[in-house]
C-alpha positions in Angstrom: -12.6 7.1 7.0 -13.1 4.4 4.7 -10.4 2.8 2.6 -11.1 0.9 -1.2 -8.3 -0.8 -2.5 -7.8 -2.2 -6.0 -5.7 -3.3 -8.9 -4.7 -6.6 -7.8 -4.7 -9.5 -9.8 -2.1 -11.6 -11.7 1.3 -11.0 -12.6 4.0 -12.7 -14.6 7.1 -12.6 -12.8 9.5 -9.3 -14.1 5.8 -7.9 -14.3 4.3 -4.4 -13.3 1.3 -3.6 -11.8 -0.5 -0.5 -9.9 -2.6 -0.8 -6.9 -4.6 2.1 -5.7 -6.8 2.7 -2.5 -9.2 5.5 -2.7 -10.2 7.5 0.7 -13.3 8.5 1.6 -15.2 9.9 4.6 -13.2 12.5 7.2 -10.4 12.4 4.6 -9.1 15.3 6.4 -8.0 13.6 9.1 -6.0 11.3 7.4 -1.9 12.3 7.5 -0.2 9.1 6.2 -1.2 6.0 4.5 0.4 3.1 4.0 0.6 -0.2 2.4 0.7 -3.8 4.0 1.0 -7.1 2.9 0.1 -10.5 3.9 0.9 -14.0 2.3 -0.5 -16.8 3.4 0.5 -18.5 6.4 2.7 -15.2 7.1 2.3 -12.0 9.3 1.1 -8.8 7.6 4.1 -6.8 7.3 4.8 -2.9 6.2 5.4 -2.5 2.0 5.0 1.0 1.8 4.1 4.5 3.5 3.6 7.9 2.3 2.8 11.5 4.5 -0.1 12.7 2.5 1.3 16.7 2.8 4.1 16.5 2.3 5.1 13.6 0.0 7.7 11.8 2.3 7.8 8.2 1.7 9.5 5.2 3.4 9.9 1.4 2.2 10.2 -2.2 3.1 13.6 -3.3 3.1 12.6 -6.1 0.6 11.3 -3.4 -2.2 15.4 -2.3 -2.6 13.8 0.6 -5.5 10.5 -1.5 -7.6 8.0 0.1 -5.6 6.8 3.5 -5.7 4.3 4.7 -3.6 2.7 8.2 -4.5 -0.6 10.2 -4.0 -3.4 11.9 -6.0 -4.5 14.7 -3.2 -6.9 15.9 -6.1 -8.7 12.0 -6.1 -7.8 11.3 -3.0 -6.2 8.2 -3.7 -2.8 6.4 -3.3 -0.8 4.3 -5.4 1.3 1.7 -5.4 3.1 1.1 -8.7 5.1 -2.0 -8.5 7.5 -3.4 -11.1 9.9 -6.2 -11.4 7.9 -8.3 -9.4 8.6 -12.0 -8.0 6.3 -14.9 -6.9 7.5 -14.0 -3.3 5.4 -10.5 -4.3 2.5 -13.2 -4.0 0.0 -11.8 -1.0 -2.8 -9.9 -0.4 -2.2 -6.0 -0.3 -3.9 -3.9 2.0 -3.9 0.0 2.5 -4.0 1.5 5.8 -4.3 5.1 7.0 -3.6 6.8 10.3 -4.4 10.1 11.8 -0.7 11.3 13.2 1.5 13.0 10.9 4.6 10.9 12.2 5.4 8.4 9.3 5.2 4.5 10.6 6.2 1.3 9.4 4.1 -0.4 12.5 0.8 -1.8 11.0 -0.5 -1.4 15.0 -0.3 1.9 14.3 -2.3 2.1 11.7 -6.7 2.7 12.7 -8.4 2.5 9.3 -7.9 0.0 6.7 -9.5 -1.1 3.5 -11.0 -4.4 2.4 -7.2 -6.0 0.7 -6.9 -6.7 -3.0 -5.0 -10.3 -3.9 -2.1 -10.4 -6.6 -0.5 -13.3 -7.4 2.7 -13.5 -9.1 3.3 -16.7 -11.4 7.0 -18.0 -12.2 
């Protein structure tokens, strides 16, 4: 499975923007795929996750409703739509996907992951 993600970029902050990752490869294997962040200095931590069947989607405690992650079964792709964003939004964003069908906030859990796309949010 192979994993392109992209949209990143700069943002003012109160801003919106849309990342998507596009999946290639044994798609079909793929259940759920998340999103992941990492500033710099920090530790990646979980953004966003959605089941790829059925829709169910879980969040970061810091997005409290300005994220919405949703998928494009017909393109294969996931989005991440983002709005009201803050300098502390600031990292690079990566997209990961996993085989199991269980929903996971645990970037261990996660086997394939794409290349990260940067977004920076200015003040």
């Amino acid at each position: 499975v192979q994993l392109q993600a992209c949209g990143g970029g700069t943002v003012q902050a109160g801003g919106s923007l849309r990342l998507s990752c596009a999946a290639s490869g044994r798609i079909s294997s793929v259940n759920t795929v998340g999103w992941f962040r990492q500033a710099p200095g920090k530790e990646r931590e979980f953004v966003a996750v959605i089941d790829w069947s059925g829709g169910r989607t879980t969040y970061g405690d810091f997005v409290k409703g300005r994220f919405a992650i949703s998928r494009d079964s017909a393109k294969n792709t996931v989005h991440l739509q983002m709005s009201n964003m803050q300098p502390e939004d600031t990292a690079t964003y990566y997209c990961a996907a996993r085989n199991s069908r269980v929903v996971s906030t645990d970037k261990y859990h996660y086997r394939y992951w794409g290349q990260g796309t940067e977004l920076t949010v200015s003040s």
